[in-house]
C-alpha positions, 0 to 999 in steps of 0.5 A: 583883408590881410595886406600883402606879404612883402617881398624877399628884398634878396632871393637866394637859389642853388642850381647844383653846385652854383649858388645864385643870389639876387638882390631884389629891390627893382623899383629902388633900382636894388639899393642894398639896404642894411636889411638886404645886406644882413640877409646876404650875409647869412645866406653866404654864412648859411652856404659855407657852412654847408659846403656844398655850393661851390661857385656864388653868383651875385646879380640884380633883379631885371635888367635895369640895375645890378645895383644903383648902390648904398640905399642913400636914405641909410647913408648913415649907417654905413659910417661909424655910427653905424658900426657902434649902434649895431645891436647885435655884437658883431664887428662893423657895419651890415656893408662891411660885413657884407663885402667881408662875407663875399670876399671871404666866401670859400669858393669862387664867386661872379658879379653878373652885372646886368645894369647900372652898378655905383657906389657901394655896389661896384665895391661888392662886386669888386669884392668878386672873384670875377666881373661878368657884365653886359655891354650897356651898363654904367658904373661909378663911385659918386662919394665925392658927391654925397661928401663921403670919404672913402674907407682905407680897405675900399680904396686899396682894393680900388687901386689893386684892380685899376691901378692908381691913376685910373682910381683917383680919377673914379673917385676925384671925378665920381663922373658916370662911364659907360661905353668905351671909357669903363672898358678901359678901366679894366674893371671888368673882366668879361663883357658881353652881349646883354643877351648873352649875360647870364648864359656866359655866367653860368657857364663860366659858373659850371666849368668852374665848379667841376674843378677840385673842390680842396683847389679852388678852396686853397688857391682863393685862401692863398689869394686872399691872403697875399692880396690882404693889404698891409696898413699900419695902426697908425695909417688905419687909425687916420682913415678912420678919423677922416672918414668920422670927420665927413660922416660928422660934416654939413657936407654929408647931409647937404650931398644927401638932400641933394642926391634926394631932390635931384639937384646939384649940391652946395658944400661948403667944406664943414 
């Protein structure tokens, strides 16, 4: 008797010129796991090429989860060890490749936020265009919790869209905001009705793909280009070390035991 076939952890589909993709892990609350997040990238390497998908929109599958975040039993590969054992000669980690690939996506691109949205999750829809989300979920970015040090990109990207008051608090808390809170974050740019969340998207979706294909190209290029932050050698070379440093820590695998036995950690700041 054969065994079942294991389900696509990310669903891809195109709908005219609209480009749909789902992360698809509902009983892990659709944590991006590196197999997850290579299948994303190739399938937005896969559309560019083509040319012909001119709005992405990126939701998670059901109506619990957007994305609980980074599958935190391969926390590790999102450090730089990750990066340096890739086996494939290509640059960074499956995470960093993945907010690259939706960043640079040619064409405008939607986070369709349907349920809870942390960590490495909120950082990809970040990397979003746009921000549509229903009126119950929560967000947060609980690396302070797991004794993770955020990278330098991930963090300006943070301040350009919230500010730096508003990031230092997300960050220095890593407290969940529902409601009222997360709306003055500023976040998110659409919110509405659970029940209305996907019609809302796609016709944002469709109005958008009906405008020139060469301007929505350019005007995304040259805002990419002009928001690109500007680190120097040295500042990108310090980040680097702190962040090794906390991925090398006690800390990180205390935060992770933790997060796994559903308990409060005990760091000890080694």
């Amino acid at each position: 008797m054969s065994s079942p076939a294991t389900p696509d952890v990310l669903l891809s589909e195109c709908r005219g010129a609209i480009g749909i993709l789902t992360f698809n892990r509902p009983a892990q609350r659709n944590a991006l796991s590196p197999q997850l997040l290579e299948s994303f990238c190739a399938t937005l390497d896969a559309w560019t090429a083509r040319g012909d998908v001119r709005v992405v929109i990126v939701t998670g599958a059901g109506d619990r989860a957007f994305s609980a975040g980074y599958d935190i039993n391969a926390i590790e590969t999102v450090g730089p060890a990750g990066a340096s054992h890739e086996s494939e000669r290509r640059p960074g980690t499956p995470f960093d490749r993945a907010l690259a690939a939706i960043r640079h996506f040619p064409y405008p691109t939607i986070a369709m936020i349907n349920g809870h949205c942390f960590g490495g999750a909120l950082h990809l829809a970040l990397c979003c265009d746009l921000r549509i989300a229903a009126d119950h979920v929560s967000m947060g970015m609980p690396p302070a919790r797991l004794g993770v040090v955020y990278g330098a990109e991930g963090l300006v990207q943070f301040i350009q869209v919230l500010g730096s008051a508003r990031a230092r608090e997300m960050f220095f808390t890593g407290r969940t905001y529902r409601g009222q809170p997360l709306h003055a974050l500023g976040i998110v740019d659409h919110w509405v009705s659970a029940d209305q969340l996907a019609a809302q998207t796609f016709a944002m979706a469709e109005e958008i793909s009906r405008n020139a294909p060469l301007a929505l190209r350019g005007i995304k290029r040259i805002m990419n280009l002009v928001e690109a932050p500007a680190l120097s050698a040295e500042v990108r070379a310090e980040a680097a070390r702190l962040v090794a440093e906390a991925f090398a820590s006690s800390d990180l695998k205390e935060g992770q035991a933790a997060f796994l036995e559903k308990r409060a950690p005990c760091f000890t700041g080694k």
